[in-house]
Structure formats: C-alpha cells, structure tokens
C-alpha positions as CSV (number, residue, x, y, z in Angstrom):
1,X,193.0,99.8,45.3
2,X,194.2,100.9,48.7
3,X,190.5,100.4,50.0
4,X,190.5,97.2,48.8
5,X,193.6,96.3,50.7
6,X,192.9,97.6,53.7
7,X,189.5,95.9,54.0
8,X,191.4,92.3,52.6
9,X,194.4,92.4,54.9
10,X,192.7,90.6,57.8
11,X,191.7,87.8,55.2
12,X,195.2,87.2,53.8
13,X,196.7,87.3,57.7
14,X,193.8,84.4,58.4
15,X,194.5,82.5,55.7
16,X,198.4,82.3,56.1
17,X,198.1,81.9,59.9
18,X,195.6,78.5,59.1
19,X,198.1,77.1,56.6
20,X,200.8,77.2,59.2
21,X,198.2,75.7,61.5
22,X,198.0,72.5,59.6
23,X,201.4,72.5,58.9
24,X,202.3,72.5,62.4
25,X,200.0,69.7,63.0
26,X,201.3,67.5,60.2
27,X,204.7,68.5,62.0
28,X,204.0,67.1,65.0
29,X,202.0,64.1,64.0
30,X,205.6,63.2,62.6
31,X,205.4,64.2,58.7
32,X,208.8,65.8,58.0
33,X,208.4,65.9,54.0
34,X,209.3,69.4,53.5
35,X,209.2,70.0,49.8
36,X,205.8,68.9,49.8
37,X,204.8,71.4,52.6
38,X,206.5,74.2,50.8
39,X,204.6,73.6,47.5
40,X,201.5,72.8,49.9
41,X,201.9,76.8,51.2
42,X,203.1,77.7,47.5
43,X,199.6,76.6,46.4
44,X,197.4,77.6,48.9
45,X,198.6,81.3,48.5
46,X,198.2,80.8,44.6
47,X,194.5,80.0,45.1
48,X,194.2,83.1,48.1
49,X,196.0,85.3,45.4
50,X,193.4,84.2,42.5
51,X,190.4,84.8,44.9
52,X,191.4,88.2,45.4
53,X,191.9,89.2,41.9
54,X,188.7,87.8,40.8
55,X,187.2,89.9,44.1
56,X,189.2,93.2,42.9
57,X,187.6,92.3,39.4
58,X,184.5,91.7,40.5
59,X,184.0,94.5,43.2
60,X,186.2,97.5,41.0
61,X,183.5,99.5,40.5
62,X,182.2,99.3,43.5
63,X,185.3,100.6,45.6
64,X,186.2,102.8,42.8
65,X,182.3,104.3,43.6
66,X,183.1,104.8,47.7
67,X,186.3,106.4,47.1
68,X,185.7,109.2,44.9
69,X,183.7,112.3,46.4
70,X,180.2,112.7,44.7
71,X,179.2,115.9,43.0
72,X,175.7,115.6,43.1
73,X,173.6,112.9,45.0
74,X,172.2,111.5,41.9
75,X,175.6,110.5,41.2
76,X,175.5,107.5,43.8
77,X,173.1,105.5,41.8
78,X,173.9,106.6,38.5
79,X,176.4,103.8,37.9
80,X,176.3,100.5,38.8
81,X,178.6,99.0,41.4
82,X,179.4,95.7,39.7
83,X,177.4,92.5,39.4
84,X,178.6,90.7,42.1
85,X,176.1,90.1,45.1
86,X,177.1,92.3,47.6
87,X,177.9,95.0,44.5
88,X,174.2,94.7,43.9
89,X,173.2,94.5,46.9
90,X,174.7,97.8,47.7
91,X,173.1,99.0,45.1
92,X,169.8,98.6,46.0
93,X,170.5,100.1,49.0
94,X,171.4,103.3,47.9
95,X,168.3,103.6,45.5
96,X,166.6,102.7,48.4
97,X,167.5,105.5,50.5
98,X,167.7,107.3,47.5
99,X,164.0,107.0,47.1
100,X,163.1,107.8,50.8
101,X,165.4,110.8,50.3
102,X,163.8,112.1,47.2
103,X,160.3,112.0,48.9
104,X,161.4,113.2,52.1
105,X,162.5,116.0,49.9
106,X,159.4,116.7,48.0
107,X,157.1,116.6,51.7
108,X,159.5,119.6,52.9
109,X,159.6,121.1,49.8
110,X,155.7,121.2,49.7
111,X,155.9,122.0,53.8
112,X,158.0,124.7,52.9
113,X,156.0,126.2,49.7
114,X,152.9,126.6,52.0
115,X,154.5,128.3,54.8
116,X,155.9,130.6,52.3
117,X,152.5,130.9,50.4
118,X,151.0,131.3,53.7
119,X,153.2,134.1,55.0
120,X,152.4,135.9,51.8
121,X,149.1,136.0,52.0
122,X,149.5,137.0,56.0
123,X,151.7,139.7,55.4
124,X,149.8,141.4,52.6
125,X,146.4,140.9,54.5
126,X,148.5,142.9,57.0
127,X,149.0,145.9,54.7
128,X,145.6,146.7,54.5
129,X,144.5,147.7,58.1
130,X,148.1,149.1,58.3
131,X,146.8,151.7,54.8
132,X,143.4,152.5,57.0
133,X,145.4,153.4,59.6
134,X,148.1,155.9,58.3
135,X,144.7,157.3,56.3
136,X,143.2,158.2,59.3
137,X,145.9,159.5,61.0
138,X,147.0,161.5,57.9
139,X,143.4,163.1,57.7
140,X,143.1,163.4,61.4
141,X,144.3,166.1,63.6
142,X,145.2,164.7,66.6
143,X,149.1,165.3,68.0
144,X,149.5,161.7,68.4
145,X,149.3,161.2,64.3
146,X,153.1,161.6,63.5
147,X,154.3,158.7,66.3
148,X,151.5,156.5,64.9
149,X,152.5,157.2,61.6
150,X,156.2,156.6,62.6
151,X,154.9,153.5,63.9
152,X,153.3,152.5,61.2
153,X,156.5,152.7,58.9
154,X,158.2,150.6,61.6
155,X,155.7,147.8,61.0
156,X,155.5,148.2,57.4
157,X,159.5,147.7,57.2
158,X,159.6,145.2,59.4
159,X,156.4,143.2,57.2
160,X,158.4,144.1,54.0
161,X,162.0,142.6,55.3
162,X,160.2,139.3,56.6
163,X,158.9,138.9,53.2
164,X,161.4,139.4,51.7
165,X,163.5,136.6,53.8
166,X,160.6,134.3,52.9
167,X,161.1,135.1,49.1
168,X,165.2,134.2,49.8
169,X,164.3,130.9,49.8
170,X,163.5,130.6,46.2
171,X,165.5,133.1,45.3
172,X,166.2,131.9,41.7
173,X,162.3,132.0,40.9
174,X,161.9,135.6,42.1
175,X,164.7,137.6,40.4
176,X,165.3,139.7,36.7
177,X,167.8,141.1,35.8
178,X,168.0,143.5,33.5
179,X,169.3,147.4,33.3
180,X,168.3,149.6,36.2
181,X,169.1,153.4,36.5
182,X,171.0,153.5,40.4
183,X,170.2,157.1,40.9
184,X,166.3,156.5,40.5
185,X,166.7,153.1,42.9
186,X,168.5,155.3,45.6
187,X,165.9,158.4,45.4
188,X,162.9,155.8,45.4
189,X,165.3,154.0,48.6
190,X,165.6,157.5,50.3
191,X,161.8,158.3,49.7
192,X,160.5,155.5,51.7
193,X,162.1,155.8,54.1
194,X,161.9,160.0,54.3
195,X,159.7,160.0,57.8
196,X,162.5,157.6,59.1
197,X,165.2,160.3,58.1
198,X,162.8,163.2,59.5
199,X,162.2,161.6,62.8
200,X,165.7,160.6,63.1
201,X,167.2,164.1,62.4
202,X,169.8,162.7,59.3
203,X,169.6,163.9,56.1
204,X,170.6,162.5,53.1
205,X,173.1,163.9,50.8
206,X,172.4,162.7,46.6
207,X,175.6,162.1,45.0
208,X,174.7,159.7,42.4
209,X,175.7,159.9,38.7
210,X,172.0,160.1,37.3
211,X,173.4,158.2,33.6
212,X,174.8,155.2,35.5
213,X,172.7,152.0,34.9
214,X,173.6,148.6,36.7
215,X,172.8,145.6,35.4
216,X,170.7,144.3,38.8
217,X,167.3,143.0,40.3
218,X,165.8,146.1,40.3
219,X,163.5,145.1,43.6
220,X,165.7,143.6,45.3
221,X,168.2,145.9,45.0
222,X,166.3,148.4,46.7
223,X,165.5,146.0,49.2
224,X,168.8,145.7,50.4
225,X,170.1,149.6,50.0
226,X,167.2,149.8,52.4
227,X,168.7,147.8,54.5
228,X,172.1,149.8,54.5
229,X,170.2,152.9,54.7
230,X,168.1,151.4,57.6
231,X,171.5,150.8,59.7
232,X,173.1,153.8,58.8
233,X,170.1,155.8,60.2
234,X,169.4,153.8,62.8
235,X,173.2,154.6,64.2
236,X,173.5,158.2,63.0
237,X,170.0,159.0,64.8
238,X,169.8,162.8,66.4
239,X,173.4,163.4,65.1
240,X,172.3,166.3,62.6
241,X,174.5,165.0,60.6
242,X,174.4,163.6,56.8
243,X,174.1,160.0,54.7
244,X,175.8,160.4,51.5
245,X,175.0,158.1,48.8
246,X,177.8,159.1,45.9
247,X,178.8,157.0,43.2
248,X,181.8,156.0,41.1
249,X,183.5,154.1,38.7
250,X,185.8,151.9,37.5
251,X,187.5,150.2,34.8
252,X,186.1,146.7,36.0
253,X,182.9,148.1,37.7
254,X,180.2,150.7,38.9
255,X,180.7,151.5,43.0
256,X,177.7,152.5,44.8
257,X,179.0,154.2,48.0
258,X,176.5,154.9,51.3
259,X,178.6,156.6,54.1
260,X,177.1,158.2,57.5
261,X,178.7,159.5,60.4
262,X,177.2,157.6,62.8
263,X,179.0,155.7,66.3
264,X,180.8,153.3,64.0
265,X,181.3,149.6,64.4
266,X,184.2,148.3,67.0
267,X,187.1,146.6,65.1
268,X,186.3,143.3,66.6
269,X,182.9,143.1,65.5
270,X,183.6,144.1,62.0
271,X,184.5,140.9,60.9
272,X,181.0,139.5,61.8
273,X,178.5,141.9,60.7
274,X,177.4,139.8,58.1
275,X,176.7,136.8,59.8
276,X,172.8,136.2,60.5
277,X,172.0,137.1,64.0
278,X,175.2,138.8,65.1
279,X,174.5,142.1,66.7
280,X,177.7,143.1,68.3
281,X,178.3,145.6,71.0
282,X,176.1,148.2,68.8
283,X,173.4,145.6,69.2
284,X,173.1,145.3,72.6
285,X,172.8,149.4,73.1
286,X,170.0,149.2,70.3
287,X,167.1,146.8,71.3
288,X,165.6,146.9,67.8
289,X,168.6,145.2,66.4
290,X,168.1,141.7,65.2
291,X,171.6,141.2,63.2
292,X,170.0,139.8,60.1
293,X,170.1,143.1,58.0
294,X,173.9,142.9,57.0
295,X,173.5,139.5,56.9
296,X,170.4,139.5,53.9
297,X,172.5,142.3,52.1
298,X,175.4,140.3,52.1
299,X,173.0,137.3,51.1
300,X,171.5,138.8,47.7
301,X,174.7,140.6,46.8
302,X,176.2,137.2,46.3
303,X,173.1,135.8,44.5
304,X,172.9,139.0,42.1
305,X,176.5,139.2,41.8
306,X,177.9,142.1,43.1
307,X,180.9,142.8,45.9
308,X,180.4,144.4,49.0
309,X,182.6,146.5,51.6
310,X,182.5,147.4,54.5
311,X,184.8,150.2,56.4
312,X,184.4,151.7,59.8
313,X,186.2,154.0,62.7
314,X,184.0,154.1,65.9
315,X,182.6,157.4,66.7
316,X,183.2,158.4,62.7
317,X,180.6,156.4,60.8
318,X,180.5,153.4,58.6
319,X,180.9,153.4,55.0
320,X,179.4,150.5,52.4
321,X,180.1,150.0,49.1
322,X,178.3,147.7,46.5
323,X,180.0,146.8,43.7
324,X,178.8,146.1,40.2
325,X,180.9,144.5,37.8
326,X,178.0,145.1,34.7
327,X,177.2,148.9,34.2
328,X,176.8,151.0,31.5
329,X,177.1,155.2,31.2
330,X,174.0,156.9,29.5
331,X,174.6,160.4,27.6
C-alpha cells in the first residue's frame, strides 16, 4: 500500500492542480457560480478516487510481489502479478529473464563441471610420474634421494589440496557420513605426513581416546586435520619440540584438540585466519604460505557440521580444536 502511494502521489497532485486550472479559467472568463464549481471539484476527485481503487485492485498483487523479499528466485514468477496489462507485462518480463537466467546457469554449470572433470583427470595423470619418481629414488642410492623425496611429498600435498578445492564446489555430491574411529583418522593424518614431521624436526605426541567414533566424512576429515597439521608443522619447524593431538569430551560433543609450540599467531591477525587468502605477518616470513588452508578447514567444518577454535600466544604455539556434536564411546 505505501508503494502504491508513493508511485500515485504525482498523479493525484496533477490532477488537483488541472481542476483548479479550469476553474481559474472559468473564473476569469467571468463565471462566478460557486456551488457548481465546488460539486465540479467534488466530482472530479470522486472519479480520481474510483480510478485508483480500481488501479490498487487491479495491480495488488503486483506491488504486493515487489515489496516482499524473495526466498528463492523461482519465487518471482511463481505467482502471477494480476491481469492488468502492465501486471502482465511485467510478467513476462521476469520469465523472460528468468529463462535467460536459467540457461546462463546451466552453460556455467556445464563450464564448470569440465574444468572440474578436467582438473581430475590432470591431477591424477600427475600422480603417476610423481610414484616413478619416489620409486627410483627409494631404490636408488644417491644422497640427493631424501630432498627429492621431500619434494615429492611437497607436490603430492599441494596436487591433493587443489583437488580437493575443486571437489568443494560440489561438495554435497562428494560427502558420507557415517561413524569414523578419530584415533585411526589422526594416526593415518600423522602417517602421511611422517617425512614432513622428520624433515621438520617435530614430533607428534598421540593423545587420542582410541574408542571415540565421530559421526564425520571420513576423507574429508582427514583432509582438513591435514591441513592443521600442515600449519602447525610448518610454524613449529626445527623447534624439537612436540604436536599433540589429545582428545576429550563433553556432555554436548567430542573435542578433537591439535596444539604445537610453534611462533604463534599475532593477536591482530587472529581474527582473519580463516579468511581465503589471508596470510598475516606469519605469511609474509613463510613464502610457501598461500592463506587458503584455515580457510578450507574452516570451509568443510561448516558443511560437515562441526565447530572450530582457534587459540594462540606468539612465540608459545597455536592450539585448534574441532568440535563434534555426534560421537559415540566404544568399550
């Protein structure tokens, strides 16, 4: 209704100003009957008022439809706007951009399902020369094998965490849920990335309740302790000093905890670790930071349903802690 009379205030100004017009010019053409100019104005606004309630009538739906916020987009041509001509017209305007929308949709849709398909197929063509090569270096003797090999984890990590961005975007078709022991998805975690842990001089320290089970995507759960793990070695590197994984729990839910005593994250960057692409001051002393590995844990948390924390003191480590709110104790 307010719509309406905001867009029909210029009309009703017009209309009165024009019937003063020709009153004013029966005025001074000398007609001085004024009962019959009064009723004159009297039935001129009658006839304005009629006009706009047959327009309000006509045209309800069709303000009532640009007033209220749409859910979804397939609410705007759900309903119809009203028979009137401009209602309809309207109308077909939104199914019309409506249709361009939808196929617009589907040509990125399909633009986006090859390049995903496509990066697939890359990556795990890239796996195999990557096998030869830590083969050869495992059977060979030369010095050099352990930086190659070192290397060659490098690569493989950074081949597994752009798949797995690529897989983010269709999340929903790539996940299971179901009952996974957290002990055995930390030790399989902390066994990939062993040479990592090795060459890095930090060890882990196992603290995990071996009979709690989480209900979780087993895979990509994994794929995103790694990514903890990944950080908290990265900033703990040559300390000698230890990663703890420990677990606990709750009336409400299961805590998976991963503290290091690494360099720590400044106070003002803590509030944006976990947006994609930040890197903070920490970033800019390490090179191989790219500032998306908070930001994909933070990402899949959300989409499996868990919590996360995050605490930190610089120059006393970082501690993370994933929150499940399904779990389940096995005697």
């Amino acid at each position: 209704m307010k719509l309406f009379m905001r867009e029909h205030i210029p009309l009703v100004i017009i209309h009165i100003i024009q019937l003063f017009l020709v009153l004013l010019i029966y005025w001074l053409d000398g007609y001085r009957n004024v009962p019959t100019a009064l009723y004159a104005i009297f039935l001129g606004l009658v006839v304005l008022t009629g006009y706009l309630f047959y327009r309000y009538y006509t045209h309800q739906s069709l303000y009532h439809k640009l007033v209220t916020p749409l859910e979804t987009l397939d609410d705007s041509v759900a309903d119809r706007s009203g028979n009137a001509p401009f209602a309809e017209a309207f109308d077909r305007l939104l199914k019309s951009q409506y249709g361009h929308y939808q196929q617009q949709l589907k040509q990125l849709e399909k633009i986006q399902s090859d390049h995903l398909a496509f990066m697939n197929q890359w990556m795990h063509q890239m796996k195999t020369p990557l096998s030869v090569i830590r083969l050869l270096m495992e059977e060979g003797d030369d010095p050099r094998s352990v930086s190659v090999l070192e290397e060659t984890d490098r690569i493989e990590k950074g081949l597994e965490t752009m798949l797995y961005a690529a897989r983010l975007g269709a999340f929903e078709r790539d996940f299971n849920v179901e009952s996974v022991g957290l002990r055995a998805i930390v030790e399989n975690v902390i066994h990939e990335h062993k040479r990592y842990f090795i060459g890095s001089k930090v060890y882990p320290e196992l603290q995990v309740d071996p009979r709690l089970f989480v209900d979780s995507d087993g895979k990509w759960l994994a794929f995103l302790i790694g990514q903890v793990v990944t950080n908290a070695i990265k900033y703990s590197a040559d300390s000698h000093q230890k990663i703890t994984f420990s677990s606990s729990t709750t009336n409400k839910e299961a805590i998976l905890e991963i503290k290091d005593r690494g360099i720590g994250i400044p106070p003002e960057d803590r509030k944006r670790v976990f947006q994609p692409f930040y890197t903070g001051e920490n970033g800019r002393k390490y090179r191989e930071s790219t500032g998306m590995g908070l930001y994909f844990v933070q990402e899949i948390c959300n989409r499996l349903g868990h919590r996360i924390e995050l605490e930190s003191q610089v120059g006393q480590g970082t501690t993370v802690r994933i929150m499940f709110v399904s779990y389940l104790t096995k005697m």
